[in-house]
C-alpha distance (Angstrom), angle and dihedral (degrees) to the residues before:
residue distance angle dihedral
X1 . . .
X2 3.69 . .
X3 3.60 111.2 .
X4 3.93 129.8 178.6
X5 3.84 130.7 167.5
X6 3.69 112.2 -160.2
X7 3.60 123.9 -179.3
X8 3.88 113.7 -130.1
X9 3.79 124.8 -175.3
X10 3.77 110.9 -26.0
X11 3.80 97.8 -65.0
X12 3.45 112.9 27.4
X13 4.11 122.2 92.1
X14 3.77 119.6 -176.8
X15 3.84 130.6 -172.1
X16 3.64 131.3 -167.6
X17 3.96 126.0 36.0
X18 4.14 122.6 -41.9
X19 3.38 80.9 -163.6
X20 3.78 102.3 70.4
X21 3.77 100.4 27.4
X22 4.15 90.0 -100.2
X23 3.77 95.0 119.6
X24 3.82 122.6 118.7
X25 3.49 135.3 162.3
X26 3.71 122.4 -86.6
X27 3.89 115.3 -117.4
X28 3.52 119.9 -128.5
X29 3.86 93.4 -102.2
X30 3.55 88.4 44.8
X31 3.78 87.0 61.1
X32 3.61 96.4 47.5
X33 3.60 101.3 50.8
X34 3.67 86.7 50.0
X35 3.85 97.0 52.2
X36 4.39 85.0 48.1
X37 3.93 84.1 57.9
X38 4.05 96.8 46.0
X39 3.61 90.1 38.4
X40 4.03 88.2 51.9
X41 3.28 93.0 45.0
X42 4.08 98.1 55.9
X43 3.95 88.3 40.6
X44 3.88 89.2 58.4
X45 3.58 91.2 40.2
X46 4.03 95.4 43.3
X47 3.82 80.4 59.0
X48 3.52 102.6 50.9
X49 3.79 93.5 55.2
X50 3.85 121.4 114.4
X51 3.91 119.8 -117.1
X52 3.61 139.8 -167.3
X53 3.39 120.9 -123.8
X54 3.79 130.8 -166.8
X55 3.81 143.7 -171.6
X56 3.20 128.7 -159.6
X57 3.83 125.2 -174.6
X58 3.95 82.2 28.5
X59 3.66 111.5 177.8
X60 3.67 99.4 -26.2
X61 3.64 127.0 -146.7
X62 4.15 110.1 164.4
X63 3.37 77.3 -30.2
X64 3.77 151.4 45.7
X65 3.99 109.2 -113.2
X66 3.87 120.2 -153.9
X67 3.89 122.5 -124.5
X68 4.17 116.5 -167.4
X69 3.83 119.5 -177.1
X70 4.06 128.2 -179.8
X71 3.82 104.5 -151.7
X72 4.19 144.6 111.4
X73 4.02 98.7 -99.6
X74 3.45 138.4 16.2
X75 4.16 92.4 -112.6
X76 3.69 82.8 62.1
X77 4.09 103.8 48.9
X78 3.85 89.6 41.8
X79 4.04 87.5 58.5
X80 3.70 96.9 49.6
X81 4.11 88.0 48.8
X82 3.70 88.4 51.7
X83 4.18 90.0 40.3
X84 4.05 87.3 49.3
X85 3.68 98.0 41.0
X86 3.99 99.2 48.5
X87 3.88 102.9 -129.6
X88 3.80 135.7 38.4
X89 3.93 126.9 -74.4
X90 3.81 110.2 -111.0
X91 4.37 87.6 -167.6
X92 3.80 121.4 23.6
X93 3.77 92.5 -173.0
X94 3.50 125.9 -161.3
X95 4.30 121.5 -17.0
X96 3.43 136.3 -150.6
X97 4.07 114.0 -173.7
X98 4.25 105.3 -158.8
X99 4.16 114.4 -168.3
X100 3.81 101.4 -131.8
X101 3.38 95.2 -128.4
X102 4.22 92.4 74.8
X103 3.45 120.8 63.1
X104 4.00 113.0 -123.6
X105 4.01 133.9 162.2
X106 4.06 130.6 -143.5
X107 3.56 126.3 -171.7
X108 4.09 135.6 -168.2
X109 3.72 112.4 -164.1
X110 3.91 118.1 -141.9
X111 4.02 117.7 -107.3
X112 3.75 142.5 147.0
């Protein structure tokens, strides 16, 4: 069955086709159980989504180092850093999570 829900005006939700004269109103419990599913849907999406993450002052020596990971949580990132550098992190310094979705900039000056 060929469904749509189409928002028209600020209180009026249809379903079915204009088209063909099936169109009806939606009833307020129609329109909640349809917001629950769209609402589910983007939380289970929102969660899926990749993020970068990025230390800074990561495992300092004279220095603060600088750690970056691409993943969905923060358990995640911090096991690929510690898969990709060998051993374990003894100071994860300061993070910064960034959605991908914005754009954003980080940067670790040189020293001694």
């Amino acid at each position: 069955m060929y469904a749509r829900i189409t928002g028209i005006g600020s209180n009026l939700w249809m379903i079915g086709k204009i088209e063909d004269h099936t169109a009806r109103p939606l009833s307020i419990e129609e329109i909640d159980v349809a917001c629950d599913i769209l609402n589910a849907k983007a939380d289970s999406s929102r969660e899926d989504r990749l993020k970068l993450f990025i230390w800074t002052d990561f495992s300092p020596d004279y220095t603060g180092g600088l750690a970056v990971a691409i993943a969905k949580d923060v358990e995640e990132a911090q096991k690929l850093i510690v898969e990709h550098r060998g051993f374990e992190v003894y100071n994860w310094g300061d993070l910064h999570v960034y959605p991908l979705k914005r754009k954003m900039a980080e940067c670790v000056s040189g020293g001694g």
